[in-house]
C-alpha positions as CSV (number, residue, x, y, z in Angstrom):
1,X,-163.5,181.3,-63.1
2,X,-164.8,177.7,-63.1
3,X,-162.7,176.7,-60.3
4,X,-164.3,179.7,-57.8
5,X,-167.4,178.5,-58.8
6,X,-166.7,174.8,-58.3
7,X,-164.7,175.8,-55.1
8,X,-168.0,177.6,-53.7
9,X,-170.3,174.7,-54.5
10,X,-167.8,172.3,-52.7
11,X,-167.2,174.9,-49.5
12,X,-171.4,175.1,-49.8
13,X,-171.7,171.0,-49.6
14,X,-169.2,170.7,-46.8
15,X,-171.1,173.6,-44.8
16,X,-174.6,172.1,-45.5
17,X,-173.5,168.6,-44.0
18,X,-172.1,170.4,-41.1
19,X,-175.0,171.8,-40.5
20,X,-177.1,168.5,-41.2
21,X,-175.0,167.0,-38.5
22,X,-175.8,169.4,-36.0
23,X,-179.4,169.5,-36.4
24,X,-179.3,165.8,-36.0
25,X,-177.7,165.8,-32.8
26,X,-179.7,169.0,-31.2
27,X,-183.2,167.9,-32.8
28,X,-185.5,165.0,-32.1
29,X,-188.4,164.8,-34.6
30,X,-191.5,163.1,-32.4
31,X,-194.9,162.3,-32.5
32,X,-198.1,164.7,-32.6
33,X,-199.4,164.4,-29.1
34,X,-203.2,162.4,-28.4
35,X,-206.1,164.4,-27.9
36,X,-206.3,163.8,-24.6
37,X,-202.6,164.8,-23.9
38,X,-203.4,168.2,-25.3
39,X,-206.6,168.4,-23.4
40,X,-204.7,168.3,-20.1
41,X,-202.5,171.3,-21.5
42,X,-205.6,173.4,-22.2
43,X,-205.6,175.3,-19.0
44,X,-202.2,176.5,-19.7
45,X,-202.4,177.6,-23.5
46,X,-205.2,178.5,-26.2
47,X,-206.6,175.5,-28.0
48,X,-204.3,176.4,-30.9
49,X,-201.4,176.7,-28.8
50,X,-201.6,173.4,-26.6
51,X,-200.7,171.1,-29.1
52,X,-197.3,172.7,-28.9
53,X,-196.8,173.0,-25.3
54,X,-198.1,169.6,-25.0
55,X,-195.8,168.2,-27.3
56,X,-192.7,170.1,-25.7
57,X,-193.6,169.4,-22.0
58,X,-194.2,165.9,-22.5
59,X,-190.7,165.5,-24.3
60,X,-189.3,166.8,-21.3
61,X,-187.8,170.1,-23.3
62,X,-186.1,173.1,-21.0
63,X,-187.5,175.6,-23.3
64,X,-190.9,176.3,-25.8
65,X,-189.2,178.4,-27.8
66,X,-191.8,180.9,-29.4
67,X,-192.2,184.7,-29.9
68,X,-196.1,184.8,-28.8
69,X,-194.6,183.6,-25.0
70,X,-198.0,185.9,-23.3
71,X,-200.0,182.8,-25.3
72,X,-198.8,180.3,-22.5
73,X,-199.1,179.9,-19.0
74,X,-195.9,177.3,-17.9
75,X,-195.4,178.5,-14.1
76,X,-197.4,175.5,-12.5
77,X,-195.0,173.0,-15.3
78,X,-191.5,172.2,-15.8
79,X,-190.9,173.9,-19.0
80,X,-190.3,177.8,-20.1
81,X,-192.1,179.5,-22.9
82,X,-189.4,182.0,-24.1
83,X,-188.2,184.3,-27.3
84,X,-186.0,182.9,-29.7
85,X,-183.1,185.4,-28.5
86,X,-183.5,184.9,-25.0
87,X,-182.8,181.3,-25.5
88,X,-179.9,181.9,-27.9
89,X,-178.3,184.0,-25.3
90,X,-178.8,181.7,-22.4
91,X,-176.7,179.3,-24.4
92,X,-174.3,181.4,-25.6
93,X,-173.8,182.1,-21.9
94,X,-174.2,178.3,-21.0
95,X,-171.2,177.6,-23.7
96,X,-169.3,180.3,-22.4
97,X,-169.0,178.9,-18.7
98,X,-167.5,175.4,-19.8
């Protein structure tokens, strides 16, 4: 019985660092944007909501990904605010193609 435990907490480990590894690769961590960045964001988002588009557009990112995507007007930038599953399946579909 020890040894399916131990075995589960080892599998557990190995799965948590492949996962750690992944996030690395796919995820910058950056900077909160200035004040005046977010300002110039303002007419295409809420005040709460243009720190993030900010931050997203001026990291050059494909996607804000984002269930509220009505909160953000991106047609006049180079980014798309979109649901969480529509990017997962543009991916999956992106992968598929290779």
């Amino acid at each position: 019985m020890h040894t399916q435990y131990s075995h589960r907490i080892e599998r557990s480990d190995d799965v948590l660092r492949a996962f750690q590894k992944i996030v690395n690769r796919a995820l910058d961590v950056v900077d909160r944007p200035t004040l005046d960045v977010v300002q110039s964001y303002r007419p295409y988002a809420a005040w709460s909501d243009a720190p993030h588009l900010a931050c997203a557009s001026e990291h050059t990112c494909r996607y804000l990904v984002t269930y509220n995507v009505s909160d953000y007007d991106t047609s006049n930038l180079d980014i798309e605010a979109a649901e969480p599953g529509t990017v997962v399946r543009r991916v999956r579909t992106t992968l598929a193609d290779l």
